[in-house]
N, C-alpha and C positions, 0 to 999 in steps of 0.2 A: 265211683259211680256204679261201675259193674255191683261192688260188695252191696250197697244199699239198695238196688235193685233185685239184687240175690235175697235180703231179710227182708221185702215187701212179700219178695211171692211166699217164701216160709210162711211169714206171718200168716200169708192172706188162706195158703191151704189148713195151716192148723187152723183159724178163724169157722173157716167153713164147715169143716169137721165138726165141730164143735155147734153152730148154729142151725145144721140141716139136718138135725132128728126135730128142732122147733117147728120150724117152716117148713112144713112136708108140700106146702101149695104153689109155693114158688119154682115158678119157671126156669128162673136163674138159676138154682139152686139145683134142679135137678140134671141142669145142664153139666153141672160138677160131678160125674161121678167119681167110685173113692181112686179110679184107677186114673183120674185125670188131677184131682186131688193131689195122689203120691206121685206122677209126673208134674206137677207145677212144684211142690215140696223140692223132689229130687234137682231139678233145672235151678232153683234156687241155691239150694246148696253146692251146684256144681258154680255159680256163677259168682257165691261169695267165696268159693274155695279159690276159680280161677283167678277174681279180683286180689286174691290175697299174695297169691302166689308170683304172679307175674305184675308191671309194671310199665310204662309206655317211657323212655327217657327221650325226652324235647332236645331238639337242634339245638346249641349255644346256652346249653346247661349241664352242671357236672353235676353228681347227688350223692351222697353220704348215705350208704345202707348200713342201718343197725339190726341185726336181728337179734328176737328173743332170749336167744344164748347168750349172748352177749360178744358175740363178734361182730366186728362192719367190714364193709366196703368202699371203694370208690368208683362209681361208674360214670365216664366222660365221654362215653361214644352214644349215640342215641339208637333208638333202635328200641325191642321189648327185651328187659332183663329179669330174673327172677328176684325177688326181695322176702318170700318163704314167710309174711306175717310182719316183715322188719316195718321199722320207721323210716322215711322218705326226709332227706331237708338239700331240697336242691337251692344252689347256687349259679345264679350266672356266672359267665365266663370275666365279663367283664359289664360291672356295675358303676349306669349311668346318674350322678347325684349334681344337679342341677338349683341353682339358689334364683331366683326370679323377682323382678321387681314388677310386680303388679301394674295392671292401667288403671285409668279413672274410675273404670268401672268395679274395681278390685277383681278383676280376673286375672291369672298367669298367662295366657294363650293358651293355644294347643301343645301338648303335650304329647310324648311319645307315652304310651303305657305302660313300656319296660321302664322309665326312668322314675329316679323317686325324687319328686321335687317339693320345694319348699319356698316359702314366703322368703326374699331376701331381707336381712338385719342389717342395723345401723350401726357402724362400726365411728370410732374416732381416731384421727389421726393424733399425728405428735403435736399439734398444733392448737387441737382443741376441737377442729373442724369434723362435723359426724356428716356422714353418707351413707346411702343404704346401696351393696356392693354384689352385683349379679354374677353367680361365679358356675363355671360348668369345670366340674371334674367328672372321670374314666378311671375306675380303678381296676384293676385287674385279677382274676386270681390264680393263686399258684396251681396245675393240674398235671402237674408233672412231679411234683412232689406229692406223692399218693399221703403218708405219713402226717405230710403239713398239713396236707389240705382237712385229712379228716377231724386232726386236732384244733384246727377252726372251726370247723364243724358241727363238732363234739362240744367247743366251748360257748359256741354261741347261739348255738340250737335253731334257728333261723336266718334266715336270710336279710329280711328285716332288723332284726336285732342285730347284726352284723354291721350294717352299716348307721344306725342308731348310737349303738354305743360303742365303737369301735372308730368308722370314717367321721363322721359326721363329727363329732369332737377336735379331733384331727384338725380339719376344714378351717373350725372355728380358732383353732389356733394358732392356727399358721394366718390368718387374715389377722387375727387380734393382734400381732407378736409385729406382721409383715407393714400394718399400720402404725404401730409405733415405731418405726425406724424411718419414716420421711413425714413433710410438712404434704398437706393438703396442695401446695403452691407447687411444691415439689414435683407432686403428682403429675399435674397437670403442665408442667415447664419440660418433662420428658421424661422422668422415673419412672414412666407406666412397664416399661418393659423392665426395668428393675423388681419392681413392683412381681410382676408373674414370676421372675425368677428365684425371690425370698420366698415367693410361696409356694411354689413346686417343689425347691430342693426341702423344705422345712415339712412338706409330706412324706418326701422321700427315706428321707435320711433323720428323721427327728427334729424335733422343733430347738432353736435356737436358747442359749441362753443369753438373756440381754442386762445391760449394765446402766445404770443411770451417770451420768456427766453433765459438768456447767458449762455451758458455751456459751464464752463472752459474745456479744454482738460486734463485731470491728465499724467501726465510721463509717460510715460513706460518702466519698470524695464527688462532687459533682461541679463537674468544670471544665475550662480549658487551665493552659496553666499560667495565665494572667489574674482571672477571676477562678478564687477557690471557696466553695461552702459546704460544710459537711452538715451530714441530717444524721442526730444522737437519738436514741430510741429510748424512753424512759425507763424501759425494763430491761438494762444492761447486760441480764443475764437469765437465760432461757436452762430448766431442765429439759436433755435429752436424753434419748435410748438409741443405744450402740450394740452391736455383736460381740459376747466376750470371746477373744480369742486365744490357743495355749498353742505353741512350737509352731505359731504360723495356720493354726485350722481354727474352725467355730468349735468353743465349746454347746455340745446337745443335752438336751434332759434326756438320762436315762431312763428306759423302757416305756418312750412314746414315741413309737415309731411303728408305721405301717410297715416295713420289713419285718420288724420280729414273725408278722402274720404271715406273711409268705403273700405279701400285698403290693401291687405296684403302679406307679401313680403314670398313666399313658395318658391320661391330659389334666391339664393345670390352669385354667386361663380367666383370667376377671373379662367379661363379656360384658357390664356395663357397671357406671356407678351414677346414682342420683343423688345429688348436693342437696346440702339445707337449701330452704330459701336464703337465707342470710348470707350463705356464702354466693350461691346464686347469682345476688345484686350485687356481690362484691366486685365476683368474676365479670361480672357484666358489663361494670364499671370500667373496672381493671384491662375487658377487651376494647371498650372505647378510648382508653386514653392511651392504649398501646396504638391503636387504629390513628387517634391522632398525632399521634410522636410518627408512628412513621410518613403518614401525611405530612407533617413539617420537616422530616429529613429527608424526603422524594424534593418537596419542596428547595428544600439547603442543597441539595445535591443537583436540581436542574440548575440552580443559582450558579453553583460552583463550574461547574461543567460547559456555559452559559459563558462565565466569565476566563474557563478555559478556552472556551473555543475562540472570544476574543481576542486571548492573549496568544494564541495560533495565528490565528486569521494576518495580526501583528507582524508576528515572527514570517511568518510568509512573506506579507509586507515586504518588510525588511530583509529577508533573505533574496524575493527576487531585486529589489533595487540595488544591491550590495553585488548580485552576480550582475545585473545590468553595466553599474559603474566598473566594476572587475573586467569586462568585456571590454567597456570603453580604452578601460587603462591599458589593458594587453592590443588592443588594434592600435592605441596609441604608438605604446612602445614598441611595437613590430614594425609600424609607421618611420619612427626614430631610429632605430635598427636599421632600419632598410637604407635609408637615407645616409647612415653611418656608411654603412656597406657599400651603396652606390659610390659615394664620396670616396672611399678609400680604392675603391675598382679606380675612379677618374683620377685620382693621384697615381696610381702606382700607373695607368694608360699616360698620362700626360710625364710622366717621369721616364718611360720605356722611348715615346717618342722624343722624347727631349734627349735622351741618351743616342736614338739611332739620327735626331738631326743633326750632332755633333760628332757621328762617327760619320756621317756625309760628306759634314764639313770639310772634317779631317781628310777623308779619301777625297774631296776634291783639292783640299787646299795640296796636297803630298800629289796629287796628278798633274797640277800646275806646277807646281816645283818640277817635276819631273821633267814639263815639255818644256821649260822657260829652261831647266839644266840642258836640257837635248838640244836646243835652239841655239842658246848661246857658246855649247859645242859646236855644231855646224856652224855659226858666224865666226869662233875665232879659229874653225879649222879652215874656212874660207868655200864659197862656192867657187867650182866650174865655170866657165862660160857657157859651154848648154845649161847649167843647173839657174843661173841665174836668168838667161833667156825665158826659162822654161816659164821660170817663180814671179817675172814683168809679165810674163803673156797670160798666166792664169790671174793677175792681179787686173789687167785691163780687164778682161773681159767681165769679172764678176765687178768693176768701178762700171761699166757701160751697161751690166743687167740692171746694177742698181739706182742708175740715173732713169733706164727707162721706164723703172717701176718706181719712180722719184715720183710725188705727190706735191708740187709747190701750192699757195693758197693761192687763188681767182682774183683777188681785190687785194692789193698792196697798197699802201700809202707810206709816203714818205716829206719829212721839211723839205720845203725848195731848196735850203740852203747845203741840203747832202744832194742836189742831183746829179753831180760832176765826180757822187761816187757810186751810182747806179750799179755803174759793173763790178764792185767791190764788195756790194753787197748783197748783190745773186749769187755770187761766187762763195758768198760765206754763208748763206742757208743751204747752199748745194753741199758746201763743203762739213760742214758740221752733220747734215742730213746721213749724207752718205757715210761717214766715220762712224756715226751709229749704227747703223748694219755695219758695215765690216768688222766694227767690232766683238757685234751679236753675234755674227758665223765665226769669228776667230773662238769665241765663248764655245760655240756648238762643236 
């Protein structure tokens, strides 16, 4: 700007010089004298000199100075640097190359400035299926390698043209290559992330070489395993594209690769894809009948579930009537037990006193032996006359307690024909009466 600014005013003094011996009558003209003349001249040439010489370098741009002699430079820091007449081809740091799928209107949106964007293309997969494929890449450039940078520089004279014939190819090939290695179906069933990954590394590192292969189609078994039906697909056999690979790595095509450039790939990412119509209706289709499978397997599944809780609900059932009965059984037999146990306490108690009324017995029957042995000693040793005295006068008196606490009955009857034995037979209830007590005290 400065420089062409600088060869207006030159022009415009030598211009005047030259027109103001014409028009001696103009006002304008005299306002130029010669000494304002050679100060505009001079300012001019000072301002194409300084344009030439110095140079303004932009934030988040490196630039390749060539100068006249045929030496360059590299300058990556911004700031004003001298360039003495050279040529200028600056580079961004990092170069925004975005592919865009238009709206209805055919506009891309807004746009950043720095980035170079383009109409997105329709690419086809392995399947046949074409989409047109929105892709944002970041590449970056080397500015630490002074050497590198300039021999990019050097070879591709712009920056434009850098990424023109250089990324931009690149781009195209990694999607074309990245495309032929899945189905359409593919894509969309969860390969998207595979998807970014063939085609980042295939910027990176070189583009793949790929192999063509027949891939039978296998049956498809649909069923339980009572009812079996397989679905055969007329065209048994599909070509594919595979990665060829040598000692376990991808074979790459030789010198296509953003490295050789000292270039490096900081984003990689497919940001949209728009389908044929055709497949469109396909997918469309394809998500209603997905939609309804799983609506009939929500379905089968409350069914199931439904008829598990049933079969619970059952099992409860029957588990508490089972502890119920189990309950019964055990109060029962704790019932029976006990009764056993009482039973055998009354046997082994009625066996103890059975045993102690017979050792009773025994000690009374062996007491009476004893006195009946003691008695019948003293009779055949003989009583005393006091002893025998003694043994009638304790005899009466307990015969006369016992008559007077003798009870006869109130109302007697008797045959007339026994009345002439009246006193025979007072004498015999008196006498039988009383022999039972004395026998009871003889007992006591």
């Amino acid at each position: 700007m400065l420089t062409f600014l600088g060869i207006i005013m030159i022009l415009t003094g030598i211009i005047i010089f030259i027109i103001k011996p014409i028009f001696t009558t103009s006002k304008v003209l005299k306002w130029f004298t010669t000494k304002r003349n050679f100060q505009m001249i001079g300012l001019g040439l000072i301002l194409s000199v300084v344009s030439g010489i110095f140079f303004y370098a932009e934030p988040g741009t490196a630039y390749a100075v060539q100068y006249p002699w045929g030496s360059q430079k590299a300058v990556v820091n911004q700031g004003i640097n001298t360039k003495m007449w050279g040529r200028l081809i600056p580079i961004q740091f990092e170069l925004p190359i975005k592919y865009v799928i238009p709206d209805k209107e055919g506009e891309l949106g807004e746009q950043s400035k720095y980035a170079n964007v383009d109409v997105a293309k329709y690419w086809a997969f392995s399947d046949a299926v074409k989409a047109r494929i929105a892709t944002s890449v970041v590449i970056s450039i080397n500015t630490v390698d002074e050497d590198q940078f300039l021999s990019v520089a050097d070879r591709n004279k712009t920056e434009r043209n850098l990424i023109r014939s250089r990324i931009i190819p690149n781009i195209d090939q990694s999607i074309k290559n990245t495309c032929k290695l899945m189905d359409a179906q593919d894509y969309i069933s969860g390969q998207a992330s595979d998807f970014d990954r063939y085609f980042k590394d295939q910027l990176e590192n070189g583009m793949y070489v790929l192999e063509e292969y027949i891939a039978n189609e296998n049956r498809e078994t649909i069923g339980d395993s009572t009812t079996v039906r397989t679905i055969v697909n007329n065209e048994s056999k599909q070509k594919r594209f595979r990665i060829k690979y040598e000692n376990g790595q991808p074979v790459r095509e030789k010198g296509n690769s953003l490295k050789a450039y000292g270039l490096t790939v900081v984003q990689a990412v497919v940001t949209e894809i728009d389908w044929e119509s055709t497949f469109d209706k396909r997918l469309q289709l394809q998500k209603e009948e997905v939609a309804q499978t799983q609506l009939e397997k929500q379905q089968a599944e409350r069914e199931f579930y439904r008829a598990q809780k049933e079969t619970a609900r059952g099992e409860a059932e029957k588990a508490a009537e089972r502890a119920r009965l189990e309950k019964e059984q055990i109060q029962k037999t704790i019932e029976a037990e006990t009764k056993a146990k009482v039973a055998e306490f009354n046997l082994i108690e009625e066996r103890k006193n059975y045993e102690v009324a017979q050792f009773k017995a025994k000690t009374q029957k062996t007491m009476a032996d004893a006195q009946s042995y003691e008695n019948a000693k003293l009779v055949n040793a003989g009583l005393t006359p006091q002893e025998r005295a003694e043994w009638e006068y304790k005899t009466s008196v307990n015969i006369a307690r016992e008559l007077k606490e003798l009870k006869l009955p109130e109302i007697y009857i008797q045959d007339g024909n026994k009345q002439g034995n009246e006193g025979n037979l007072l004498q015999s209830l008196i006498g039988a009466d009383l022999a039972k007590k004395i026998m009871s005290n003889k007992s006591k």
